[in-house]
N, C-alpha and C positions, 0 to 999 in steps of 0.2 A: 574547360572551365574558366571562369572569370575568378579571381582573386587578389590573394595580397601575400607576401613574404612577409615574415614577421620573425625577430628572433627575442626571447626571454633572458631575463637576465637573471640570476641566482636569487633574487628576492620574487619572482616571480610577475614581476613588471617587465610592459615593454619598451623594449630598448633597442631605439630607432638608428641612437649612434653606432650600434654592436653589428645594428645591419650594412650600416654604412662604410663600417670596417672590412666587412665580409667582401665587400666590394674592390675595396681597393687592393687588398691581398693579391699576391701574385706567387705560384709556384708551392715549395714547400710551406710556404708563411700561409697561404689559402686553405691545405689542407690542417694543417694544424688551428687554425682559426673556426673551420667546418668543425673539428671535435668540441673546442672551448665552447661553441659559442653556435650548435646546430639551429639552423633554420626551420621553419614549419612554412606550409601553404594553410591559408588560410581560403577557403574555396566559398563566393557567397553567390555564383550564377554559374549556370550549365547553357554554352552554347552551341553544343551538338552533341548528342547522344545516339553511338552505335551509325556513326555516317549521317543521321541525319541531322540538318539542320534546325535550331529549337529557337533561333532568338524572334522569331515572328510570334511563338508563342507568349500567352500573359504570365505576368510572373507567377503566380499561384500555382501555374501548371508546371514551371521549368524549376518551381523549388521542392515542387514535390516529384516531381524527377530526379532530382539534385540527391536528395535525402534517398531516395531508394538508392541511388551508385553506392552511398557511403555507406548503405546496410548490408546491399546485396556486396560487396566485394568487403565487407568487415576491415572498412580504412580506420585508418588511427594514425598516431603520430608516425611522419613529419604532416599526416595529412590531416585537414579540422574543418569543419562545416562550422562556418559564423553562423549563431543564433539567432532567432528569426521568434518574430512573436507579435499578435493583433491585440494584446492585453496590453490597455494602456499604464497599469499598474509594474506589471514587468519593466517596461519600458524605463520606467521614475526609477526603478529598483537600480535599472542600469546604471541608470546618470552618476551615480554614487558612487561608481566603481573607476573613479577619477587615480584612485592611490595607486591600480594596478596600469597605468599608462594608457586609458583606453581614450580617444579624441571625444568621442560621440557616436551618435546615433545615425542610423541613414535609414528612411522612408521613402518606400517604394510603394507605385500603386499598384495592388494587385492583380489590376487587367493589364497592366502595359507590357509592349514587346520592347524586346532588347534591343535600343538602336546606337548602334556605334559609334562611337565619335558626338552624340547627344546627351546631356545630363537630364534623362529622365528621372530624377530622384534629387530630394532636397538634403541637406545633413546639418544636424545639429550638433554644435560643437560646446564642449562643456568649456567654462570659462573661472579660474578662480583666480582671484586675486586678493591680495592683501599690505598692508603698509608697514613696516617696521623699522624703528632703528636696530641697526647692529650695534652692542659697544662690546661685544664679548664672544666666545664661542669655548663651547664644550661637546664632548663627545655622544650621539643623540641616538638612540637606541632606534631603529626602525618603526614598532610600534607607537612611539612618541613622533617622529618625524609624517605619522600617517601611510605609512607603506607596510601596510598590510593585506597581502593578495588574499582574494576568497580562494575557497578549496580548489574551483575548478582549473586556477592559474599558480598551481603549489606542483611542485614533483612529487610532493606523497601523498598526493590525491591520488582516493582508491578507487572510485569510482571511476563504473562504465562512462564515456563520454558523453556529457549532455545530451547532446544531440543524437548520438547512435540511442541511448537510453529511451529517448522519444519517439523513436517509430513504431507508430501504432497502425499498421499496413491489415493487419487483422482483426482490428478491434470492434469495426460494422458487422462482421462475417459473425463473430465469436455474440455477438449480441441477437442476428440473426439466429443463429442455431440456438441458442436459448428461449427464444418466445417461441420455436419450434418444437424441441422437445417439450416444452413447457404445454404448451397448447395440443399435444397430442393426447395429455392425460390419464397415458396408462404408468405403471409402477418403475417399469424401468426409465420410460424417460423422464419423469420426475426424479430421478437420484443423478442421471446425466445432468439433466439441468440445474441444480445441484452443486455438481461436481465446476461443471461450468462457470456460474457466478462464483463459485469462491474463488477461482484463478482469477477471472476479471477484477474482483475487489481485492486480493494480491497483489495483481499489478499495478490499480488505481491508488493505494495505499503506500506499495512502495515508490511510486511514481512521484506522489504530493512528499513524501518521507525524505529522497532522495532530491528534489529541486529546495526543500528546505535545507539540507544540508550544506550544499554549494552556497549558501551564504554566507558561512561559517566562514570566522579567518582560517587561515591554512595551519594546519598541526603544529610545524615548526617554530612559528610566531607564538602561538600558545607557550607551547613548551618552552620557549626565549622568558614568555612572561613568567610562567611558574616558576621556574627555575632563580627568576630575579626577584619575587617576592616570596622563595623559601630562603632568601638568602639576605632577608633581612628588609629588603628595596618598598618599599610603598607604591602600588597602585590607582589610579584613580577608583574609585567605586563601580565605575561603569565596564572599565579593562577587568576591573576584579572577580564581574561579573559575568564577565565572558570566558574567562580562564575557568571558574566553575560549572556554565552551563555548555561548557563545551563539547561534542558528542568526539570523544576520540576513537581509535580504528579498534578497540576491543569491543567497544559499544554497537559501531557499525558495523563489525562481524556478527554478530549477535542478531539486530536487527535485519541484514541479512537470512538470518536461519530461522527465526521465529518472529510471526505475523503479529504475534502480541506485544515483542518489544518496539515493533514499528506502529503498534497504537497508541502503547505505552508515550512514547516520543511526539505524535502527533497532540494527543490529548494536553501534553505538558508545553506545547506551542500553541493551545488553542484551538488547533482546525478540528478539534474531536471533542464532544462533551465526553463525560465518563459513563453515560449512559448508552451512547453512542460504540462507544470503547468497549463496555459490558458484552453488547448484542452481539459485535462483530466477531468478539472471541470468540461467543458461543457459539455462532452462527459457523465458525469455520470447527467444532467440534463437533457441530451438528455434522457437518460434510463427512469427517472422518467415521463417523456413528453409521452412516448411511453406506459408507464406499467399503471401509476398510473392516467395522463388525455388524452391519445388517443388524443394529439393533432397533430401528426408526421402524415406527409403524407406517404403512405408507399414507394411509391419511395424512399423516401427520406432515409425512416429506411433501407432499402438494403446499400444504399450508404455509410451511418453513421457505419453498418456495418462490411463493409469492412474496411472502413476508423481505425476501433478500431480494428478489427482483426492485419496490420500492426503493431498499438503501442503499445498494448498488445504484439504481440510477440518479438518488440525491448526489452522491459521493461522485459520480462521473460529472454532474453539472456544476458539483460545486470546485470543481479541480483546477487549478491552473496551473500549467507546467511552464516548464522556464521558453519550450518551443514545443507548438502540436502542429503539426501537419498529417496529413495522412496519404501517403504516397498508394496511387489507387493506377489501373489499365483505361481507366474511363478518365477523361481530360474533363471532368467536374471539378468543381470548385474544394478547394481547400475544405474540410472537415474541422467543426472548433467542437470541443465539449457543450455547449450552448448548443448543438445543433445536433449532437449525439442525445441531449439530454430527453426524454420522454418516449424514448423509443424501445425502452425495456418496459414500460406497462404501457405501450400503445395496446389498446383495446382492452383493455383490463379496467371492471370497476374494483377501488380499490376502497372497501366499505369495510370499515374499522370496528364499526359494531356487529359485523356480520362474521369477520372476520375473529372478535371478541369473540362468538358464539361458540366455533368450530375448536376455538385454543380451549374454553372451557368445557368443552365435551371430551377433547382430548383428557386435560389433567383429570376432568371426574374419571374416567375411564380406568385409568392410570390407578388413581386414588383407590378405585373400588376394587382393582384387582389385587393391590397391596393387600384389602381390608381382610376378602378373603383368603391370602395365604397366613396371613396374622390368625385369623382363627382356626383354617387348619394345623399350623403349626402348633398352636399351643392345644388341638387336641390329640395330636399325634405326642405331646409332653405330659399331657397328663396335666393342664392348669386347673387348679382348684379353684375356688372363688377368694383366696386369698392374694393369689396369682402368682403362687408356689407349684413349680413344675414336680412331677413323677423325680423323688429322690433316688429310686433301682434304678432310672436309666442309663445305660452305661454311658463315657466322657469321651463320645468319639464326631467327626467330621457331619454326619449327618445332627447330632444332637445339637453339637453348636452352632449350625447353621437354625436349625430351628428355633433356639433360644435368640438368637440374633432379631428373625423373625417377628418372635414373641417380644421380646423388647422395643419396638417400636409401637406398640399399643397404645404408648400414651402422647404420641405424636399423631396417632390419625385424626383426632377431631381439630388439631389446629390444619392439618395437612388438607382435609375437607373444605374448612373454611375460606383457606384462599383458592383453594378450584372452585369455590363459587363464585368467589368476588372478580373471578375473571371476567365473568360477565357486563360489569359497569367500567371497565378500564376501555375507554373508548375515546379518551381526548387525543392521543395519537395512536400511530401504530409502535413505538421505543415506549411508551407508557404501559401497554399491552404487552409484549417480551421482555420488560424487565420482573415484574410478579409471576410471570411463565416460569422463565430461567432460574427466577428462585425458587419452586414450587420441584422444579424440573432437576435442579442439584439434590434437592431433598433425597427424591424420588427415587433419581438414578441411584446412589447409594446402595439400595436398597432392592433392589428391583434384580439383579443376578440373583440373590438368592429365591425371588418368586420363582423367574423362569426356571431354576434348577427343582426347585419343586414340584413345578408344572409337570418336567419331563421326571422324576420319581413319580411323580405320581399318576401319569402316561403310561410307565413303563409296568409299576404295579395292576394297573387294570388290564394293560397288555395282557398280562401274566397268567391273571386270574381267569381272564376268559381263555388261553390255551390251554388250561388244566381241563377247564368246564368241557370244552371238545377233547379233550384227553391228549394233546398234543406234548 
């Protein structure tokens, strides 16, 4: 590997002179210097891999080599893969990160081979300055002196490694096998497919959730701040409001376990409208409705289907992670989002009014099947036309599930309504699943005690024909 030594220093900055220390130590003074003050490799080229030789290779192919070592062998500290990235926005992001000792930038072209002893690559050096008189000195809090490291440069950064965090070595395959199952058509692989995209929009999610994160100051800094403005101290407005929208490590446990507080977070950073945020919730209860209680009609999982195949592939194109490469056996070119992006409805027309049609036939469906266990139920209660049920009936599990039944009566004609108006909701496809999903909550609610009806009253007919043969 080609790299660099680097050692940190308790604020999370680095600190060139600590290394230079390290150096001159000699003896027991060296090994005690190694605990104070441990070193990391900072690894940013691979020049031979497994005996053979790589540096004739273009860079694209020896960094997505690189990034496979550090996956396949699950390196971590003292070992770190420099971040790597063709978004020129990341790039700008970088330049900012002056407080945690970082020089600049270095641009490499991504054909070129490794030549020794040649400065194939330019670097950009960040530069500040400024003018001041001294006539005084007081003692200056870090976050006021500007040295405050982002999470990825803090010791209680919880987070996987940037960079391990980004290998996406399966994520062509995982998309392949989706327009696969997808496009076979029958029931089972429709709930595969399914099961499939909501993992990819997990990881795409937590992927966008987690590179937002890493801009965060580092927890300790925070807490330095709270701690000094509960205790009476004034912050500016801007620090004040970074100690408020600060995601701490209960938040990020949290996020971790559930998909909804990682939309929750997205949406409140802007990369998620709330409608967007809406769908995806459902969409990943739809998954569980399908995997875990088979309660999805299968029409309906084709439909749902496609429907997530589209926002999935918005959400992949629209993603930028802090590094994407994609570590591949084929010596092809680096893989960006942009060039994953349209490859989940390649071949798919994706016709929103056609699409309207099949959601509105679904909730009528749905609707009408409500209609009639509402009217069996309440003649199995005995409703009068005042819509006072049989008083004898005894006060047990089957009666109040039917009066449940019966109580919703006066909810099917709005319930109706919007299973029709399904049909003009056609200016996108999030326009169309969001009057679904509300149509779809109603529903569900409601909808166990149909099918528990259904099978009463399966089980009744059953019955009555084994008498009939004398069984």
């Amino acid at each position: 590997m080609d790299g660099e030594l680097v050692v940190w220093d308790a604020a999370g900055r680095l600190a060139f002179e600590r290394l230079q220390n390290r150096f001159a130590r000699r003896g027991a003074g060296s090994a005690r210097a190694a605990e104070e003050c441990p070193a990391h490799f900072v690894a940013f080229d691979l020049l031979r891999l497994s005996g053979t030789d790589t540096t004739g290779w273009p860079y694209r192919r020896r960094r997505a080599a690189l990034e496979s070592v550090f996956a396949a062998r699950r390196l971590s500290a003292p070992w770190a893969l420099c971040p790597s990235t063709t978004e020129a926005d990341v790039v700008r992001e970088w330049l900012t990160w002056a407080s945690v000792g970082m020089e600049g930038v270095v641009f490499k072209q991504l054909n070129d081979a490794y030549r020794p002893s040649v400065m194939g690559w330019q670097k950009y050096k960040v530069r500040e300055t400024s003018e001041a008189a001294v006539t005084g000195g007081l003692p200056v809090r870090r976050w006021e002196a500007g040295a405050m490291p982002t999470q990825p440069f803090a010791s209680d950064w919880d987070r996987v490694t940037v960079q391990q965090a980004e290998q996406w070595t399966w994520l062509a395959v995982e998309i392949a096998e989706i327009r696969r199952c997808a496009e076979a058509g029958d029931q089972a692989h429709n709930r595969l497919a399914l099961i499939l995209l909501d993992h990819l929009v997990e990881v795409v999610i937590g992927r966008e959730a987690n590179a937002r994160l890493a801009f965060q100051v580092a927890d300790s800094v925070i807490e330095e701040m709270r701690e000094f403005r509960d205790s009476g101290g004034q912050l500016t407005e801007q620090l004040s409001r970074l100690v408020d929208e600060h995601v701490g490590p209960d938040r990020r446990k949290a996020m971790d376990d559930h998909l909804h507080e990682k939309t929750k977070f997205l949406m409140q950073k802007g990369v998620l409208t709330a409608q967007e945020r809406e769908v995806l919730d459902r969409l990943h209860q739809y998954r569980n409705a399908a995997y875990h209680q088979d309660t999805l009609e299968p029409d309906l999982i084709s439909d749902l289907v496609l429907a997530y195949r589209v926002l999935a592939d918005e959400l992949v194109g629209r993603h930028k992670p802090i590094a994407w490469t994609m570590a591949s056996s084929d010596p092809a070119p680096v893989v960006t989002p942009q060039q994953l992006r349209g490859q989940l409805v390649e071949g798919v027309d994706v016709d929103v009014k056609a699409m309207a049609c099949r959601f509105h036939a679904h909730a009528v469906k749905r609707v009408q099947a409500v209609i009639e266990a509402v009217a069996t139920a309440q003649q199995l209660l005995g409703v009068n036309s005042s819509g006072e049920a049989d008083a004898s009936l005894p006060d047990d599990d089957m009666a109040r599930m039917l009066t449940g039944l019966s109580d919703v009566s006066k909810q099917l004609p709005s319930w109706g309504k919007q299973a029709e108006g399904l049909k003009s909701k056609t200016s996108s496809l999030t326009g169309l699943l969001i009057p679904f999903i509300n149509l779809d909550r109603s529903l569900s609610r409601i909808e166990p005690s149909v099918r528990r009806l259904d099978m009463i009253l399966d089980w009744w007919e059953q019955r009555r024909i084994d008498e009939l043969r004398g069984k």
